[in-house]
BABAMAR-827930 format. One record per residue (C-alpha): y, z, x; residue in one letter. Coordinates in pm, 1 decimal, m for minus. Example, Ala and Ser with C-alpha at 12.3 -4.5 7.8 and 13.67 -1.06 7.14 Angstrom:
BEGIN
      north         up       east   code
     m450.0      780.0     1230.0      A
     m106.0      714.0     1367.0      S
This chain:
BEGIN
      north         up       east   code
     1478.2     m696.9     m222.6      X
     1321.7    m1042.4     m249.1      X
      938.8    m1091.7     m352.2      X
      889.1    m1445.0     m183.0      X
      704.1    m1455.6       96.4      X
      819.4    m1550.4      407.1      X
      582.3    m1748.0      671.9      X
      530.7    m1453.5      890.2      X
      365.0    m1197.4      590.1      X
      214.3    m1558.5      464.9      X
       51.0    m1609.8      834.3      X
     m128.9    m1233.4      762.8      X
     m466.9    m1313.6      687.6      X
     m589.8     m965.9      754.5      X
     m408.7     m619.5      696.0      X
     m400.8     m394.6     1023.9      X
     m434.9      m50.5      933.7      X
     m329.8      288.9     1093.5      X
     m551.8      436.7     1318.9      X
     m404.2      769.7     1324.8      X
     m142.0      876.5     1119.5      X
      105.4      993.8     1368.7      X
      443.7      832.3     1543.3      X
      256.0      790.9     1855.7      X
      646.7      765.2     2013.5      X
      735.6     1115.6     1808.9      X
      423.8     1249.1     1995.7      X
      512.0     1192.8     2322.3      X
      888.5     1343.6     2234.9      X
      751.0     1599.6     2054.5      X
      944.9     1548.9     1720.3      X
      851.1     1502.7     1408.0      X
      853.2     1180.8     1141.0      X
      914.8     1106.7      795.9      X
      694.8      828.9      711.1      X
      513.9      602.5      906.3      X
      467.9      237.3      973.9      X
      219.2       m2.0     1091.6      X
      319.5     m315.4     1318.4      X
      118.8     m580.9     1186.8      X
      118.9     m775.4     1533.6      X
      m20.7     m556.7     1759.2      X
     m143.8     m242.0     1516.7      X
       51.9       58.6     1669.9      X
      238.8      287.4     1411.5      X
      521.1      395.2     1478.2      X
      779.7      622.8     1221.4      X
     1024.1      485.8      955.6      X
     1385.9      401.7      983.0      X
     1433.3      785.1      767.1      X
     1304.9      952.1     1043.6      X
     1521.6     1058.8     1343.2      X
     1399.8      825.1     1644.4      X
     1343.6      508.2     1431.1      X
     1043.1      378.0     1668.8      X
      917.3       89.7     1390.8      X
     1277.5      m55.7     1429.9      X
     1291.3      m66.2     1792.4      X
      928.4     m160.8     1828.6      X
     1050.9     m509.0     1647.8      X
     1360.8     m493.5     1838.0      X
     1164.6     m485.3     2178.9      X
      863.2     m689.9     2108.3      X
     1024.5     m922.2     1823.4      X
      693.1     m829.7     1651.2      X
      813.1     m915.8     1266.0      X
      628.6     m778.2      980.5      X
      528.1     m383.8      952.1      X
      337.5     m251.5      658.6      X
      356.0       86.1      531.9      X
      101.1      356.5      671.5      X
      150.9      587.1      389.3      X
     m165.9      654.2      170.5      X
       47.7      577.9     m170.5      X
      215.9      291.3      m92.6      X
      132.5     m122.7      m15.2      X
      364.3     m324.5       87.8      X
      468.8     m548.3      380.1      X
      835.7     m618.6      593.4      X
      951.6     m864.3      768.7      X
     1252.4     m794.6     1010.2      X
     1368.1    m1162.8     1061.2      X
     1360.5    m1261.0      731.6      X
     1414.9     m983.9      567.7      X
     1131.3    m1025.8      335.9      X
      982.4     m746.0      112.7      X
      647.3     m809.0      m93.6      X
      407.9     m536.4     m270.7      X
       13.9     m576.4     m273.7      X
């Protein structure tokens, strides 16, 4: 995975953070999540392309919202769908 940044992580100037550390999706359906992400649009978190349902994926796909960040306590780093962009912090 590439370590350039791509104009839509660049355009971040600050880091939105989970509020709650829960698929808010997986909630509703009742099922459960591996990891979790953080939209860094509009702030909701939604789970990880590992877990079953997917929701960060088709939260981009439906809003076109590019760049998530991870919500995991352990881990910094940034996405972007439309480039394809991955870059640590």
């Amino acid at each position: 995975m590439s370590e350039e940044v791509c104009s839509h992580i660049a355009s971040i100037s600050e880091l939105k953070l989970a509020k709650k550390q829960v698929c808010q999706e997986c909630v509703k359906l009742g099922d459960s999540w591996v990891h979790l992400r953080t939209c860094q649009e509009c702030g909701v978190t939604l789970c990880c392309d590992d877990s079953k349902n997917k929701h960060a994926t088709a939260h981009f796909h439906k809003t076109d919202h590019p760049v998530i960040s991870s919500a995991e306590y352990n881990e910094r780093w940034l996405w972007c769908y439309k480039d394809e962009s991955f870059v640590t912090y």
